[in-house]
N, C-alpha and C positions, 0 to 999 in steps of 0.2 A: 523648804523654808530656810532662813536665814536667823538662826538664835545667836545673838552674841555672846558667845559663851566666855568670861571673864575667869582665866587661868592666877590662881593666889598662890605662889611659892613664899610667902613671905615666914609662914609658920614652918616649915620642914627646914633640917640639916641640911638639907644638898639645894642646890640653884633650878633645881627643875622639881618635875614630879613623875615618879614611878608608879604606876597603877596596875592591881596585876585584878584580872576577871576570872571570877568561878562560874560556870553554869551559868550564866546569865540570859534570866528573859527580857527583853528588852528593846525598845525602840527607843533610840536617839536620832530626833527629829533634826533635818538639815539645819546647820548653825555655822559659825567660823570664829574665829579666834585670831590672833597677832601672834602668837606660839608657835616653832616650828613644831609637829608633833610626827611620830611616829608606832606603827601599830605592829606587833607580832602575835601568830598564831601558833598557842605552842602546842598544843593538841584538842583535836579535833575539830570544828568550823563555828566561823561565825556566815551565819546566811547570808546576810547581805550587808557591801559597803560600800558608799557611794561618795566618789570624790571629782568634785567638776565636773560630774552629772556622767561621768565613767562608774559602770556599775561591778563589781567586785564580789567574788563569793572566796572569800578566804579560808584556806583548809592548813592542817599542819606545816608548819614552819614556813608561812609567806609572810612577806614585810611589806608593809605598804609605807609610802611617804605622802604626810599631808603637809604641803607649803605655807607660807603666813599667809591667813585671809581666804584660803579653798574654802570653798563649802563642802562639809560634807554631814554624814548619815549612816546611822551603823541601824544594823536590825537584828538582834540574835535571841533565839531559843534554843531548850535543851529538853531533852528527854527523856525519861525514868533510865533507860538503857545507856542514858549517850554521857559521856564527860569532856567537856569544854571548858580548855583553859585559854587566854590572852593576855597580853600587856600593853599597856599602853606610856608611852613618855612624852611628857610634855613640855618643852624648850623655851623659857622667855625669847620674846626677840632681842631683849638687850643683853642675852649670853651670845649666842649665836653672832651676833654685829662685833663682840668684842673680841672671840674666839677663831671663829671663820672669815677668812680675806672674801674683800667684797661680798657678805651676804647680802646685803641691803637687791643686789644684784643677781645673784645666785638663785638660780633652779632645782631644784633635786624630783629626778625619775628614773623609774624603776624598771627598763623595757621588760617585756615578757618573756618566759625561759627562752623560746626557740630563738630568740632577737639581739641574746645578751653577749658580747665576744668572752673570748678564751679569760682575759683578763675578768671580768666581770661578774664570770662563774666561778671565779677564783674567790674574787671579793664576797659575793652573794654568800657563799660558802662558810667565809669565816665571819661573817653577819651573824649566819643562822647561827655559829655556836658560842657569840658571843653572847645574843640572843638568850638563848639555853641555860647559860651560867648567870647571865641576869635574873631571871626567872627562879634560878634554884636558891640565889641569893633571898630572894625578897622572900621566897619560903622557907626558908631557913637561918634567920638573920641571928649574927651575933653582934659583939663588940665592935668590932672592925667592920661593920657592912659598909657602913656608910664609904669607908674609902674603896673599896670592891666598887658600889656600886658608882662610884665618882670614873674609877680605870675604867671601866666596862663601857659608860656614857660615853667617855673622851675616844677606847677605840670602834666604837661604835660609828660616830662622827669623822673620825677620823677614813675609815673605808666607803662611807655613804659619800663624802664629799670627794674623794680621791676617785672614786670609782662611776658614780652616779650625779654629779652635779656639774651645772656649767651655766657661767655670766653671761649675760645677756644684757641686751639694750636697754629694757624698762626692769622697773623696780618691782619688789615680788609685793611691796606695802600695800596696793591696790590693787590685785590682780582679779579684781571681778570685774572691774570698769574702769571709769572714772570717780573721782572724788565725788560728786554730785549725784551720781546714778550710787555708789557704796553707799552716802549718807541717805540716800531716798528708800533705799529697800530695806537697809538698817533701820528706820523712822516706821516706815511699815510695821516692821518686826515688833518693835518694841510696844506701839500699841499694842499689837495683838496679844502680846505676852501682859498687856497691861490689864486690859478689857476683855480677855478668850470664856473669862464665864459669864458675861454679860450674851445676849441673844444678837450677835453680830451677823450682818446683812454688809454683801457686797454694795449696795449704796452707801452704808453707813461710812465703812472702809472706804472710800473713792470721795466722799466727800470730807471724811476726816483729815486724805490728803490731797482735797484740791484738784481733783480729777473728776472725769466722768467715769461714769462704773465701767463700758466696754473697755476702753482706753486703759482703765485702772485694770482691769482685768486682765488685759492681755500683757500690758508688763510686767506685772508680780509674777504670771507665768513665763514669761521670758525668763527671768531670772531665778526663779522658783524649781521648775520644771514641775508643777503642779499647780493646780487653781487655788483661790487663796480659801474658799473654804474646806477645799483637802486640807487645808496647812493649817485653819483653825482645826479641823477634827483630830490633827492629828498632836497638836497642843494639845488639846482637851485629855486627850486620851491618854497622853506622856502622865499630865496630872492627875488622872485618875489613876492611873498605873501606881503611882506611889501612895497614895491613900488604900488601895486595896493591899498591897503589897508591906504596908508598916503601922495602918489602923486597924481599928476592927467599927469602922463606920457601915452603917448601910448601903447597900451598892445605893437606893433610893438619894440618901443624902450626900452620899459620894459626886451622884450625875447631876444633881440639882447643883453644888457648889463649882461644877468643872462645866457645866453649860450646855448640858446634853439636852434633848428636848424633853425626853426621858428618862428611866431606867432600861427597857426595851431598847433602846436606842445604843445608851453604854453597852450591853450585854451583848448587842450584836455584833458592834465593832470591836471589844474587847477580844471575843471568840474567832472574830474572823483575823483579826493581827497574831495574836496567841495561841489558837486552837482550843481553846476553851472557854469555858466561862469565868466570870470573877472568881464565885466562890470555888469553883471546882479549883481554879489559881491558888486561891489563900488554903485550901483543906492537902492541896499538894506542898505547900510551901512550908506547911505547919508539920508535915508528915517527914519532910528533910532537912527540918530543924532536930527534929528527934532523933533521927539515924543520924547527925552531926554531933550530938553529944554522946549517944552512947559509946 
């Protein structure tokens, strides 16, 4: 699916945002953004990440580039035994246009280790420890972070684009399509994200945009790489995630407000994404709030 996800630097000190992940269970459903962003794994894995339908299982110290407009899709869990850290940074495009020659034009990839020349593993290299010292920053901020974390961004950028990027003929603004086909599947999205706990029906969907349901069907999955009622369960299931995960609502009244046909229904998809059940989720969650204060 395609969630337009709206990046706010306006409240934080610095021009971006730095996001650092613990442990996290989680499904972040296909979306994009206008943001240059980038993701590091600073110990242990995130299961799955999906970027222009390239699927990714990221383990310690990998960096991924996601360009303006990619779709992409993270999926991660953690386990009594396991500890999972990430970071994530998130780049206006109007830094990036002001900062970087030709971004408007600019690509950045990341070949895979066996692919990358001499130079590259060089770069790669002094990524990861800038990387690292990012990470130790955000965990352990003082006074001064803020300009750390400012040097650290700039050489960050600095070896991503020197090492890893190159202009190109079309612009990275629309890189799912065209203008027309971007605003069609974005218009999709946004229903769905309007309407996901109402009792939605591929008719419904197809006629809300002027389609016929096969038709409608087959190009949200072109663009999707899943059918669109994957894409509402998988809504649904993002929103229930946070109500189990920060209320103490009823799973009952939890899958009634998020669209489920049931609670059976939540409970099966919930266990089958998660490995578990709701509650056995919130009794685990409640159990490493406690070991986190002691």
């Amino acid at each position: 699916m395609f969630q337009h996800e709206i990046v706010d630097v306006t409240k934080d000190q610095l021009p971006f945002k730095v996001i650092v992940h613990k442990n996290t269970n989680a499904t972040i459903p296909k979306h994009w953004h206008r943001s240059f962003e980038l993701s590091f794994t600073a110990k242990g894995k995130i299961d799955e990440f999906i970027i222009n339908g390239q699927h990714y299982a990221p383990t310690t110290g990998t960096i991924l580039v996601i360009n303006p407009n990619e779709v992409h899709a993270i999926s991660g869990s953690t386990k009594d035994d396991e500890e999972n850290s990430a970071l994530s940074i998130l780049i206006p495009y109007s830094f990036m246009t002001e900062y970087i020659p030709e971004f408007s034009y600019r690509f950045y990839e990341i070949p895979p280790e066996q692919q990358r020349t001499l130079s590259q593993q060089q770069h790669y290299k002094e990524l990861q420890q800038y990387f690292y010292h990012l990470f130790q920053v955000m965990e352990q901020p003082d006074a001064f972070s803020s300009l750390k974390i400012l040097s650290l961004v700039y050489d960050i950028l600095y070896h991503l684009t020197k090492a890893f990027s190159s202009v190109r003929e079309i612009k990275n603004d629309f890189s799912v399509g065209t203008t027309e086909e971007f605003a069609w599947i974005d218009s999709v999205l946004v229903y769905i994200q309007q309407y996901f706990a109402s009792p939605l029906t591929v008719s419904e969907l197809a006629e809300a945009n002027h389609l016929a349901p096969s038709y409608f069907s087959r190009k949200f999955k072109k663009y999707m790489d899943m059918s669109v009622m994957e894409y509402v369960s998988e809504i649904r299931l993002q929103a229930a995630f946070q109500q189990i995960a920060h209320t103490t609502r009823s799973i009952k009244a939890i899958s009634d407000s998020c669209g489920f046909a049931n609670h059976k229904s939540l409970i099966s998809k919930f266990k089958k994404s998660y490995g578990m059940t709701p509650l056995n989720y919130r009794q685990n969650l409640k159990v490493s709030h406690k070991n986190q204060k002691k």
